[in-house]
MMTF fields as JSON, N, C-alpha, C and O atoms, coordinates in Angstrom:
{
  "mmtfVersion": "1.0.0",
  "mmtfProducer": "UNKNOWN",
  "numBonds": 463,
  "numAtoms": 464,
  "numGroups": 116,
  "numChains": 1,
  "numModels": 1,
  "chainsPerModel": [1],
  "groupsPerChain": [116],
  "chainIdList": ["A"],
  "bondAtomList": [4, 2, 8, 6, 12, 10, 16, 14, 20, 18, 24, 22, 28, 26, 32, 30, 36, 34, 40, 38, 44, 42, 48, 46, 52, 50, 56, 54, 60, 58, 64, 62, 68, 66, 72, 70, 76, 74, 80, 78, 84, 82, 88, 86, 92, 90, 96, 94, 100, 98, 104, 102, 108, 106, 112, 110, 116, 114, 120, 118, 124, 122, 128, 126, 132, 130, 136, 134, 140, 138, 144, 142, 148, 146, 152, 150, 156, 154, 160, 158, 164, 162, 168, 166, 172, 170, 176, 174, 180, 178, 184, 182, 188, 186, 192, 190, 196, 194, 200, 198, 204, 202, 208, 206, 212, 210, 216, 214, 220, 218, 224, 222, 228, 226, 232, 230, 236, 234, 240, 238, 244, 242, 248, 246, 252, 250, 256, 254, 260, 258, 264, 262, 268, 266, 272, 270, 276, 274, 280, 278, 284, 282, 288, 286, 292, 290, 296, 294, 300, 298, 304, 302, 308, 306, 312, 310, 316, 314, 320, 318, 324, 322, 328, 326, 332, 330, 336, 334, 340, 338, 344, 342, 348, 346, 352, 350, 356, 354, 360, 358, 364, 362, 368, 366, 372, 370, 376, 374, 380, 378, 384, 382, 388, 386, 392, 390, 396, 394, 400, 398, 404, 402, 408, 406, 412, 410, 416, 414, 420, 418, 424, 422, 428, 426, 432, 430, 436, 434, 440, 438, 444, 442, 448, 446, 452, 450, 456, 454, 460, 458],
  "bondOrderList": [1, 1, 1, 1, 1, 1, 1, 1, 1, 1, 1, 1, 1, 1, 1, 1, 1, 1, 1, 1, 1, 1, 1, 1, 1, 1, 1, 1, 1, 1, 1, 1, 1, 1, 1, 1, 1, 1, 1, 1, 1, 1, 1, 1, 1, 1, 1, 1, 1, 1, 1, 1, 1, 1, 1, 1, 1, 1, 1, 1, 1, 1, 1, 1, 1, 1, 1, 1, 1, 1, 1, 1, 1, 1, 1, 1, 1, 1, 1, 1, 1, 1, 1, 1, 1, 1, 1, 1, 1, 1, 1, 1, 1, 1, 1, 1, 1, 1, 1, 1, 1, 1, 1, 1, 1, 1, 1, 1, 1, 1, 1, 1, 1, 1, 1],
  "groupList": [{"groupName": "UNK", "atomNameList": ["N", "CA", "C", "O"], "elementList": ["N", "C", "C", "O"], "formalChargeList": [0, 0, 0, 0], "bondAtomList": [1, 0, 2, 1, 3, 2], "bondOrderList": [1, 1, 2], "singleLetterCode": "X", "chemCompType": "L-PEPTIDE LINKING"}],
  "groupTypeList": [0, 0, 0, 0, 0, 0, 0, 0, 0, 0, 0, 0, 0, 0, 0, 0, 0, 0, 0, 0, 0, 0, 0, 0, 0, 0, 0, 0, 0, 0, 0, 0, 0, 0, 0, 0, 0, 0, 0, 0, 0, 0, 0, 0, 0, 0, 0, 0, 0, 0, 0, 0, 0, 0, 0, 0, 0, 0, 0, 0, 0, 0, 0, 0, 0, 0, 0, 0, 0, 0, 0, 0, 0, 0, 0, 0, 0, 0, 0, 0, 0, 0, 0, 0, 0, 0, 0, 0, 0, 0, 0, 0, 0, 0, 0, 0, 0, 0, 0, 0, 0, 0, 0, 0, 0, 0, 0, 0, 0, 0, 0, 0, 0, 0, 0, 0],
  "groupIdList": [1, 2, 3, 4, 5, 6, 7, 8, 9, 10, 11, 12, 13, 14, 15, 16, 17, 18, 19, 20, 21, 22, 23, 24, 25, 26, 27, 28, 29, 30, 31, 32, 33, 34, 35, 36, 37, 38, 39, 40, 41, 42, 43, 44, 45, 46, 47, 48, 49, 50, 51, 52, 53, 54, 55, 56, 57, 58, 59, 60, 61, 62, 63, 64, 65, 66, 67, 68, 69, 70, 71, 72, 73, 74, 75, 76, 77, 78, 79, 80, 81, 82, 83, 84, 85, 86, 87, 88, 89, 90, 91, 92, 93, 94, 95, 96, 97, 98, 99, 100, 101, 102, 103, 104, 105, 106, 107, 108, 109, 110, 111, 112, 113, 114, 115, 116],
  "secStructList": [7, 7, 7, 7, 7, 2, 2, 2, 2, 2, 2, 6, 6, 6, 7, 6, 6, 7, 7, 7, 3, 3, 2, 2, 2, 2, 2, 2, 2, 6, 6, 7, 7, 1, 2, 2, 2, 2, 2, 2, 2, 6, 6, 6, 1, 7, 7, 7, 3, 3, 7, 6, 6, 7, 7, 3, 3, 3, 7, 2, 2, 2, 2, 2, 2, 2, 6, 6, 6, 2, 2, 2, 2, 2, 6, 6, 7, 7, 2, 2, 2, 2, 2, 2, 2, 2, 2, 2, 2, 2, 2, 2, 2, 2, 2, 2, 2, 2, 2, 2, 2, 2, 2, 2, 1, 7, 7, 5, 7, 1, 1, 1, 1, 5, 7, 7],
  "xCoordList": [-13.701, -13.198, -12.342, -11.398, -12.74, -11.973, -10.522, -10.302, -9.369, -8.248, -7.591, -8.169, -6.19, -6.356, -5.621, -4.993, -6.122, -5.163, -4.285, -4.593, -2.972, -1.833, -2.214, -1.478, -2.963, -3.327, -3.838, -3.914, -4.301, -4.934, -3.228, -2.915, -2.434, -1.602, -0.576, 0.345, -0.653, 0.082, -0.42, 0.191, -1.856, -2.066, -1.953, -2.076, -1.614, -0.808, 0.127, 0.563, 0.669, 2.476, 1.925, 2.767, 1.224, 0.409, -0.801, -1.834, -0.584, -1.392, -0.635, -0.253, -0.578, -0.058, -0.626, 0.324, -1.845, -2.334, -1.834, -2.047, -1.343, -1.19, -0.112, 0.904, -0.333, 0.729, 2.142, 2.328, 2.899, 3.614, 5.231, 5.89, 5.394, 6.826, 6.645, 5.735, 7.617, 7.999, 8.592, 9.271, 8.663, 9.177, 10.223, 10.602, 11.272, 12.866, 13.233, 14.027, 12.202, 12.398, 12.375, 13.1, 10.973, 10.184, 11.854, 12.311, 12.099, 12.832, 13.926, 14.188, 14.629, 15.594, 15.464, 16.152, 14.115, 13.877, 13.994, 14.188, 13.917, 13.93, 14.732, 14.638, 15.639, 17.071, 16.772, 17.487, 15.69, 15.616, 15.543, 15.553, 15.423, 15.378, 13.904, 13.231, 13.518, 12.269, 11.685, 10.566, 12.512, 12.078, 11.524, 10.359, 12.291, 11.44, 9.895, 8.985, 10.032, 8.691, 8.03, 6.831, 8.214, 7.225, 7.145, 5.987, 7.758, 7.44, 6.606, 5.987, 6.064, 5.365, 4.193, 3.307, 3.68, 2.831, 2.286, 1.062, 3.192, 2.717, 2.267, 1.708, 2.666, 2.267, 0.796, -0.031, 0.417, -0.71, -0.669, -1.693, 0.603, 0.904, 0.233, -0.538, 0.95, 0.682, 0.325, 0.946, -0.691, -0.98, -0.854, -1.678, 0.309, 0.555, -0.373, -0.474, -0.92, -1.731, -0.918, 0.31, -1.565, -0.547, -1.105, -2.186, 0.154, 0.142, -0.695, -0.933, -1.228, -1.449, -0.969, -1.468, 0.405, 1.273, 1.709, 2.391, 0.986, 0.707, 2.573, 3.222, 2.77, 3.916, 3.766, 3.287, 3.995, 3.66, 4.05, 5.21, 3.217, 3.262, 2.798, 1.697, 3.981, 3.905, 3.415, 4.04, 2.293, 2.349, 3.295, 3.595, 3.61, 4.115, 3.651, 4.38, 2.133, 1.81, 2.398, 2.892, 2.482, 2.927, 4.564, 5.166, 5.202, 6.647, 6.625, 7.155, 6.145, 6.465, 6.214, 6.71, 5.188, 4.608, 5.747, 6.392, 5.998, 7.161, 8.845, 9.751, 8.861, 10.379, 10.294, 11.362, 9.03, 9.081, 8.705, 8.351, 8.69, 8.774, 10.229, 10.799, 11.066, 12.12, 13.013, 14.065, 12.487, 13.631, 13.458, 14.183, 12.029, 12.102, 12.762, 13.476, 12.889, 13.953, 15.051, 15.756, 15.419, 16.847, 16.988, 18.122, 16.149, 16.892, 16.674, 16.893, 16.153, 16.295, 14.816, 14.699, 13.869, 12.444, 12.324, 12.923, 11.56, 11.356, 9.981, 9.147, 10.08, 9.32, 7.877, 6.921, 7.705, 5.763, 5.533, 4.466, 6.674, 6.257, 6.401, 5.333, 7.411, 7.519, 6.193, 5.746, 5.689, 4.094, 3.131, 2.994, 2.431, 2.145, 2.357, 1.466, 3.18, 3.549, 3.125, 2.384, 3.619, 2.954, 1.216, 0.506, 1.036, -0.505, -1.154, -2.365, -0.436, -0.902, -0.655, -1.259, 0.476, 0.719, -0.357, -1.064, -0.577, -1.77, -2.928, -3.515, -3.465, -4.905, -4.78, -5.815, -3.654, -3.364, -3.596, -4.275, -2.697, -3.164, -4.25, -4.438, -5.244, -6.494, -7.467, -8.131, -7.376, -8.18, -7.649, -8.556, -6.337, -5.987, -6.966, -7.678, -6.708, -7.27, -9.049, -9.883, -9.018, -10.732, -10.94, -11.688, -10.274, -10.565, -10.775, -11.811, -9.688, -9.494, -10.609, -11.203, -10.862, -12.227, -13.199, -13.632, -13.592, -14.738, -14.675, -15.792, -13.609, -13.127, -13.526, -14.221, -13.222, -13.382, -14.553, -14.682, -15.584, -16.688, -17.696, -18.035, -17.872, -19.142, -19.876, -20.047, -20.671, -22.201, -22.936, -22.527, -24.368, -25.076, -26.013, -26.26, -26.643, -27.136, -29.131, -29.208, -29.98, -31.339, -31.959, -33.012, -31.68, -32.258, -32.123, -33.061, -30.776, -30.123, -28.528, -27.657, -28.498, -27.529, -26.202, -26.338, -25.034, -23.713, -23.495, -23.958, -22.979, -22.955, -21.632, -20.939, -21.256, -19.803, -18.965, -17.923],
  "yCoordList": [-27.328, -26.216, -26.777, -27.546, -26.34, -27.035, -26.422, -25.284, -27.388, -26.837, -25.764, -25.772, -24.738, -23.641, -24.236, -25.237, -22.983, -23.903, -22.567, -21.584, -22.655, -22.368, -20.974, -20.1, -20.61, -19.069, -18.336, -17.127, -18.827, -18.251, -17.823, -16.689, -18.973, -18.863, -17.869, -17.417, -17.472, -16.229, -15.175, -14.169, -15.47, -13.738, -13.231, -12.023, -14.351, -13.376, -12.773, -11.829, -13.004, -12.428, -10.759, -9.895, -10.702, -9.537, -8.89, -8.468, -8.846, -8.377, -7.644, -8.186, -6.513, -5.344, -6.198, -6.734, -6.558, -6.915, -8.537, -8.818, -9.247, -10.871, -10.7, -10.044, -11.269, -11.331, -12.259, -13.358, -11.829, -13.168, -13.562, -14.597, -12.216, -12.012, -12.096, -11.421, -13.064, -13.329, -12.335, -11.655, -11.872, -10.944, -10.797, -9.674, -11.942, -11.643, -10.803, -9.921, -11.593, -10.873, -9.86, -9.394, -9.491, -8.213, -6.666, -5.686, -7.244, -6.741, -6.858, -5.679, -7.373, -7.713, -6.578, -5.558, -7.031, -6.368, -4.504, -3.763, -4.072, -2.355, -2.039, -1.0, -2.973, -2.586, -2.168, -1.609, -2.581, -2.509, -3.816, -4.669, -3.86, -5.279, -5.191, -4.369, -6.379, -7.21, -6.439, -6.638, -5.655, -4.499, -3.581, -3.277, -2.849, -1.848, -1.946, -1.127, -3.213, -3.354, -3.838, -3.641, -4.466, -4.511, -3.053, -2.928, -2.011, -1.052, -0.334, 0.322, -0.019, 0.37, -0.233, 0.564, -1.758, -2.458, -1.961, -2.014, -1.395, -1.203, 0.255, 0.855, 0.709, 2.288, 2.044, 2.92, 1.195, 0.52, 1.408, 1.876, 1.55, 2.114, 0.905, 1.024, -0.265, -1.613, -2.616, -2.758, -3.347, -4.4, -5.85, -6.322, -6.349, -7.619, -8.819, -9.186, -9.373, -10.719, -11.792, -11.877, -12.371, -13.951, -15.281, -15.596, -15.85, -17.347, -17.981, -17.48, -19.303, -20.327, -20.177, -19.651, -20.735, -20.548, -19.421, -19.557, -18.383, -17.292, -16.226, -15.534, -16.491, -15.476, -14.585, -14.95, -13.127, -12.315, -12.086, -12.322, -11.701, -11.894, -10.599, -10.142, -9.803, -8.691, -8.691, -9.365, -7.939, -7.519, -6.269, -5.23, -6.638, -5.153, -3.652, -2.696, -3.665, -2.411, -2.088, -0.964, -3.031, -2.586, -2.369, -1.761, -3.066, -2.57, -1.143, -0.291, -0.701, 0.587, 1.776, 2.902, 1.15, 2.042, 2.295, 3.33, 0.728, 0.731, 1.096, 1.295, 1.096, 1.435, 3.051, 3.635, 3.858, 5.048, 5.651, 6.826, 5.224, 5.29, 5.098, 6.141, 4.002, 4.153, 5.029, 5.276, 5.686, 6.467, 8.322, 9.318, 7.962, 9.307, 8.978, 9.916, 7.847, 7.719, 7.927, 8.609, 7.314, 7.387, 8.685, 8.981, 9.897, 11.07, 12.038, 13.241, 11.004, 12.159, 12.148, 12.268, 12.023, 11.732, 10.661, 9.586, 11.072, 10.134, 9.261, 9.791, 7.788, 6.836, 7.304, 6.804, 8.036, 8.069, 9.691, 10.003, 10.492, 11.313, 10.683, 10.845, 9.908, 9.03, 8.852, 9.152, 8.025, 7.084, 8.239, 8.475, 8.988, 9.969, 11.031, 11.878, 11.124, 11.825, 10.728, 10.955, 9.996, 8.853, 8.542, 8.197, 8.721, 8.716, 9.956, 10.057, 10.829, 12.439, 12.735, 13.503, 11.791, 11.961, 11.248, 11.691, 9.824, 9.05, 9.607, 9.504, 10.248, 11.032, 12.427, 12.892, 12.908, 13.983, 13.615, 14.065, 12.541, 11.546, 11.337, 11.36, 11.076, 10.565, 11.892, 11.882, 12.75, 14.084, 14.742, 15.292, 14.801, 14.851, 14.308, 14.832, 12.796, 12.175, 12.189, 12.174, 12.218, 12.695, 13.875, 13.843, 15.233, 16.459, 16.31, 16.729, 15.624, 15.353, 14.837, 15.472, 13.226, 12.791, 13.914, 14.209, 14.598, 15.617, 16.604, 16.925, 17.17, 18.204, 17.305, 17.93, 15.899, 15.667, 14.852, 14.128, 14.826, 14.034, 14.884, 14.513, 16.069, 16.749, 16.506, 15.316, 16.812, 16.211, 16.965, 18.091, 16.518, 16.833, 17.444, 16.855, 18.88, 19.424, 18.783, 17.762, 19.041, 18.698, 19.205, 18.652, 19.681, 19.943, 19.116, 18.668, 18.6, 17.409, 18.089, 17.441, 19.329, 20.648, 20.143, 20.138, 19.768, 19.61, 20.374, 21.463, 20.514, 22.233, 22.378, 21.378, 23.317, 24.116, 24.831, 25.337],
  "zCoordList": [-2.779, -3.561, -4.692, -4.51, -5.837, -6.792, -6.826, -6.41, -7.438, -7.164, -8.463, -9.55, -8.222, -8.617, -10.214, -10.558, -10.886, -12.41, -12.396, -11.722, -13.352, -13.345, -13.908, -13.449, -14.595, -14.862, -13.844, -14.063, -12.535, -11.622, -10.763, -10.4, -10.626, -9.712, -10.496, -9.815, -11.92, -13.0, -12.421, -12.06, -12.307, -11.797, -10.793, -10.589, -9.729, -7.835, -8.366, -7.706, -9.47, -9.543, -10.683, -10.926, -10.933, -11.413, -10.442, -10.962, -8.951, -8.107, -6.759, -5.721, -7.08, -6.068, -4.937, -4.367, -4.354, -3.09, -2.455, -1.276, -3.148, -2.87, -1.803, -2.034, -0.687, 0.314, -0.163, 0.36, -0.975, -1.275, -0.349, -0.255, 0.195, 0.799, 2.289, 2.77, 3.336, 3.992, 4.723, 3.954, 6.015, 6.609, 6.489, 6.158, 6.717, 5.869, 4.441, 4.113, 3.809, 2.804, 2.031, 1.151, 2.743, 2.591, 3.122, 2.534, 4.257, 4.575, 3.952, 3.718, 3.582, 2.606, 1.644, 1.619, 0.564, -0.638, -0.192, -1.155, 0.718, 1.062, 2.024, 2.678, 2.193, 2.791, 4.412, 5.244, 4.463, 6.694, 6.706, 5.819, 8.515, 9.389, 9.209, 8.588, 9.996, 10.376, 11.685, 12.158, 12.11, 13.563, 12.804, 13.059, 11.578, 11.334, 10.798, 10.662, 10.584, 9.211, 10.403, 10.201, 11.75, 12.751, 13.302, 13.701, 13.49, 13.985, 13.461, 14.299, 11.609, 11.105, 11.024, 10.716, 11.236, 11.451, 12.968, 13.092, 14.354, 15.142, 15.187, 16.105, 13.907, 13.859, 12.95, 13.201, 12.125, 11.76, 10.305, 9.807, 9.745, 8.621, 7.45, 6.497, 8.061, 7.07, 8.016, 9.069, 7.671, 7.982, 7.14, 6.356, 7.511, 6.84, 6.969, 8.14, 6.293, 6.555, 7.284, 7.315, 7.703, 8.512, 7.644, 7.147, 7.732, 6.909, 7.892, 8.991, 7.413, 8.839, 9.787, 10.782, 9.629, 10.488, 11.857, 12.874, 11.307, 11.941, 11.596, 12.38, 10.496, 9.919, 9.241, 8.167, 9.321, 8.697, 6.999, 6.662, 6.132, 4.644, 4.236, 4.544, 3.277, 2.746, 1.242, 0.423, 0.852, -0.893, -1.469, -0.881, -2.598, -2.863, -2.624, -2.36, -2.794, -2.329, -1.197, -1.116, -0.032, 1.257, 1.302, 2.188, 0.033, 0.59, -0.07, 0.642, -1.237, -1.771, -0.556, -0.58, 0.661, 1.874, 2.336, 2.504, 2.608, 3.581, 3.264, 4.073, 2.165, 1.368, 1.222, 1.033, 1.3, 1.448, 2.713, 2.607, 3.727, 5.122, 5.244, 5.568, 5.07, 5.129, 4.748, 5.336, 3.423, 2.903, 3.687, 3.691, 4.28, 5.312, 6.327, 6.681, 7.139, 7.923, 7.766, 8.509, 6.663, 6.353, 6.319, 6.695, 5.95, 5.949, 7.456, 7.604, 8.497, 9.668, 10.33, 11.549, 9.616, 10.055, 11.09, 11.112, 11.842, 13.334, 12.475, 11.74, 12.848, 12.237, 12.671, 12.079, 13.457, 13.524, 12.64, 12.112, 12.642, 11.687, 10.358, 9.768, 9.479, 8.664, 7.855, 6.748, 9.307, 9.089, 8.583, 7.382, 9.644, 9.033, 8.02, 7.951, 7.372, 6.395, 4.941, 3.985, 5.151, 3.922, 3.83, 2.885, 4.697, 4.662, 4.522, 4.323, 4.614, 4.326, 2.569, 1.82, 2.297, 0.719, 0.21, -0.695, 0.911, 0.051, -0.056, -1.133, 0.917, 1.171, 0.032, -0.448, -0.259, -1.316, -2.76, -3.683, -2.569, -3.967, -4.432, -5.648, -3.513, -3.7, -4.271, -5.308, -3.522, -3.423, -4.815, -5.438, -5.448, -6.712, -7.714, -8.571, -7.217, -8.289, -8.44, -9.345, -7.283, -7.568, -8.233, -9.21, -7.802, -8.191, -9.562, -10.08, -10.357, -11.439, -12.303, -13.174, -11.827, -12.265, -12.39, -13.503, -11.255, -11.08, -12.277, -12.681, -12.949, -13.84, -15.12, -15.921, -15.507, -16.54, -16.576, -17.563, -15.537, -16.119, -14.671, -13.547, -15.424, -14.499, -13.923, -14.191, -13.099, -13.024, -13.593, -13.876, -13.959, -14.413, -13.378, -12.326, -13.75, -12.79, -12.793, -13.476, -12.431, -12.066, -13.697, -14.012, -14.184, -15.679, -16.365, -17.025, -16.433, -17.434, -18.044, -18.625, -17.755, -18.673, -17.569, -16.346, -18.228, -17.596, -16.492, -16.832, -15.108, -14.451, -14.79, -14.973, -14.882, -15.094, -14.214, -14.629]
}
C-alpha cells in the first residue's frame, strides 16, 4: 500500500466520519465521563470504531449525537429516552429533507409530463 501524502492526512481533519478522538477526550470535549459515552454505545446510539489496540475512537458526527444526548440529560431525560429521542429527531430530519427534495425535483409521470 503506498504510503499516505500530507493532503490525504488534511482531509481526516475535514471529515465528520474519521474516528480521531480518544475516549478521554471525546468525553472531555462534551463535558461527560467515559461511562456516559459507554452507556450510549450500550444503548447502540453510537458506535465508536476501535484502534488496534482495541480503544474506542470517536468522530465528530458522533460527539454532536452524543453532546445532544447529553444535554437531554442534563435537563431531566432518562438516558434511553435521551437515545431515542435523538434518533426520532434524526429520522424527522431525514423525512424533511426528502419531502423537500421530492417538492423540488418531481417525478416525472409515464407520459414524460412532470406530475404535480
Amino acid at each position: 500500500m503506498p504510503p499516505e501524502t500530507p493532503s490525504q492526512h488534511t482531509d481526516r481533519f475535514d471529515d465528520d466520519d474519521y474516528p480521531a478522538y480518544t475516549m478521554g477526550r471525546a468525553a472531555e470535549m462534551i463535558g461527560a465521563t467515559p461511562g456516559f459515552l459507554r452507556a450510549i454505545g450500550d444503548a447502540r446510539l453510537i458506535t465508536p470504531l476501535r484502534s488496534e489496540g482495541g480503544h474506542r475512537r470517536y468522530s465528530r458526527y458522533q460527539l454532536r449525537i452524543a453532546a445532544r444526548v447529553r444535554e437531554l440529560v442534563d435537563g431531566g431525560t432518562p438516558i434511553d429516552a435521551a437515545c431515542r429521542i435523538v434518533i426520532l429527531e434524526d429520522q424527522l430530519e431525514e423525512a424533511l429533507r426528502l419531502n423537500d427534495e421530492l417538492r423540488r425535483y418531481p417525478a416525472a409521470d409515464p407520459d414524460g409530463a412532470a406530475a404535480s
